[in-house]
C-alpha positions in Angstrom: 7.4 28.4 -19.8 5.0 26.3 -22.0 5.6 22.8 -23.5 7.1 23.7 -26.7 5.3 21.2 -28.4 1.7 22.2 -28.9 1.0 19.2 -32.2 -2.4 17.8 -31.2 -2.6 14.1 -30.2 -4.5 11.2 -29.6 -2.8 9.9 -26.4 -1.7 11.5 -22.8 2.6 12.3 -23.0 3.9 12.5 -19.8 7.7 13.0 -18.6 8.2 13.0 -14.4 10.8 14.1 -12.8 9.8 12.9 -9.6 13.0 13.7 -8.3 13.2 17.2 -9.2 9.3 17.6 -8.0 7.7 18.6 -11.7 5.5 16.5 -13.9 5.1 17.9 -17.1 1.9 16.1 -19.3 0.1 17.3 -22.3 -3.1 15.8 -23.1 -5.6 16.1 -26.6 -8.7 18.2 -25.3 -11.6 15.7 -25.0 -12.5 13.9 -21.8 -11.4 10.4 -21.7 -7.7 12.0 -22.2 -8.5 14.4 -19.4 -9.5 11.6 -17.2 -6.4 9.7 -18.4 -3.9 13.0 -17.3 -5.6 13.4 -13.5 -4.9 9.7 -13.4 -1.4 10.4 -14.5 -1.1 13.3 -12.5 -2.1 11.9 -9.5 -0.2 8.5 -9.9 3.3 10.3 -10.2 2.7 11.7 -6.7 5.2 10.1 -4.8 3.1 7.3 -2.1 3.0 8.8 1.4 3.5 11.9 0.9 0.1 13.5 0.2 -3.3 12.4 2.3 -6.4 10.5 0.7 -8.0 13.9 1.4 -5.6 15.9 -0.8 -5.9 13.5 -3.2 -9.5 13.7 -3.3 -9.2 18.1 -3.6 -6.6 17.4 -6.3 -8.7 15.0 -8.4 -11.7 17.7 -8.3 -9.9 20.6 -8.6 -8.2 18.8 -11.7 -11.6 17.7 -13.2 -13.4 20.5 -12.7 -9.9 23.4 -15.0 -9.8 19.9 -17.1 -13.7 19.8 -18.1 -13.6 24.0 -18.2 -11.3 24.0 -21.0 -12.6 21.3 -22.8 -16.2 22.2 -22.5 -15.8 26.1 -22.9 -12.1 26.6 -24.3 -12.6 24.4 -27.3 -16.4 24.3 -28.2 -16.0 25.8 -31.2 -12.7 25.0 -32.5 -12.6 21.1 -32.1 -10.0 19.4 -30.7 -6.8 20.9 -29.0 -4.0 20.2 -26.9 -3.5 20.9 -23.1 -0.3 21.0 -21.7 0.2 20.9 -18.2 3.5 21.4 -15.8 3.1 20.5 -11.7 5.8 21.5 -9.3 5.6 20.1 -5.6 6.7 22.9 -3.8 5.8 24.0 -0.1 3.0 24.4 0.4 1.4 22.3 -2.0 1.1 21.6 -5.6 1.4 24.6 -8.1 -0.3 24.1 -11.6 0.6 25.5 -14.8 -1.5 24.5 -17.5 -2.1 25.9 -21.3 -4.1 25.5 -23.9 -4.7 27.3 -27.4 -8.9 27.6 -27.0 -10.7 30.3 -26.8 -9.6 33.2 -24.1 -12.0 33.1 -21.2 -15.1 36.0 -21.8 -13.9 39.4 -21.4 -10.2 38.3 -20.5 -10.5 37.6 -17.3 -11.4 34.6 -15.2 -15.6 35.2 -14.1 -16.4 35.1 -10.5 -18.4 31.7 -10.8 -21.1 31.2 -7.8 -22.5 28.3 -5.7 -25.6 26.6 -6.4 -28.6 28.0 -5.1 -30.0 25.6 -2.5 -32.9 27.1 -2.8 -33.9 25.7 -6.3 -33.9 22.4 -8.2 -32.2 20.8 -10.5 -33.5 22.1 -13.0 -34.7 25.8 -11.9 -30.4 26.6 -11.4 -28.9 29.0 -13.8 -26.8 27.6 -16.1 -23.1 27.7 -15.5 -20.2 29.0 -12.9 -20.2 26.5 -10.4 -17.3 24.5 -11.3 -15.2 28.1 -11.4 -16.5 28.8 -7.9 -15.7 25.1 -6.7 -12.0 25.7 -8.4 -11.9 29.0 -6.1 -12.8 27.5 -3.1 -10.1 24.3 -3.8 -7.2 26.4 -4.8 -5.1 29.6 -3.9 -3.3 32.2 -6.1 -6.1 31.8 -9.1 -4.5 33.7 -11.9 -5.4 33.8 -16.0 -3.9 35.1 -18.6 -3.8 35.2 -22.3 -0.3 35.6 -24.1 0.5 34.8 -27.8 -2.7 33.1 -27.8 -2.5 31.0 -25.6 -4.2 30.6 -22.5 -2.7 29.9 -19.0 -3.9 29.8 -16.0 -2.1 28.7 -12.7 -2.8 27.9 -9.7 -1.7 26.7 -6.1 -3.5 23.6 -3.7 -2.0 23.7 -0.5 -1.9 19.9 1.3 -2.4 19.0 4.3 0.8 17.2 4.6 2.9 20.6 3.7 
């Protein structure tokens, strides 16, 4: 169930419950407050009990949903919230996370595909490789749109699980 409070805001909210394994944290839809709730995120992970390498998969799986929803979600509405709920459960870390944006195209998460090695820079098509780098970081992918709202959740297994 969603954050019942969907009132935009300037400043990452965060409630842990490290105890009971869920962080909950909304955050205003712009990148320095996304930055801010991967930092947040990531410090309420209790020490020593997830690997530098998760860390690392965590920080880019988070950056990569984070920057998707600001870039794509709300580009034409302005500003919005995005609330987000983690439970540590085995065998890893399973996301939650809304926002009120735009639904993805045609309702449906798009396949996204790697970079072509083949090109430069600059030949690449535009697009999809942060949804393909998402796939390949997390398990049990799923989207949907409800009440208009979008959620999608997801699953990173750790090493350490």
């Amino acid at each position: 169930m969603p954050p019942e409070n969907h009132a935009r805001q300037d400043t990452v909210r965060a409630s842990a419950a490290v105890a009971d394994s869920r962080i909950e944290i909304s955050f205003e839809a712009t990148n320095p407050a996304a930055r801010r709730a991967i930092r947040s995120i990531i410090g309420q992970v209790e020490p020593g009990t997830v690997s530098q390498e998760d860390i690392d998969v965590l920080e880019i799986a988070l950056a990569e949903v984070f920057n998707n929803i600001v870039e794509h979600a709300y580009q034409d509405t302005g500003r919005g919230q995005v609330d987000v709920a983690v439970e540590m459960r085995t065998p890893g870390m399973h996301f939650t996370i809304w926002d009120d944006g735009e639904p993805m195209p045609a309702g449906r998460l798009p396949g996204g595909a790697p970079a072509d090695p083949s090109l430069d820079a600059h030949e690449q098509a535009e697009g999809g490789y942060g949804l393909f780098m998402i796939r390949q970081l997390a398990r049990k992918l799923r989207y949907e749109r409800t009440e208009g709202r979008n959620r999608l959740s997801f699953r990173i297994k750790l090493s350490s699980a």
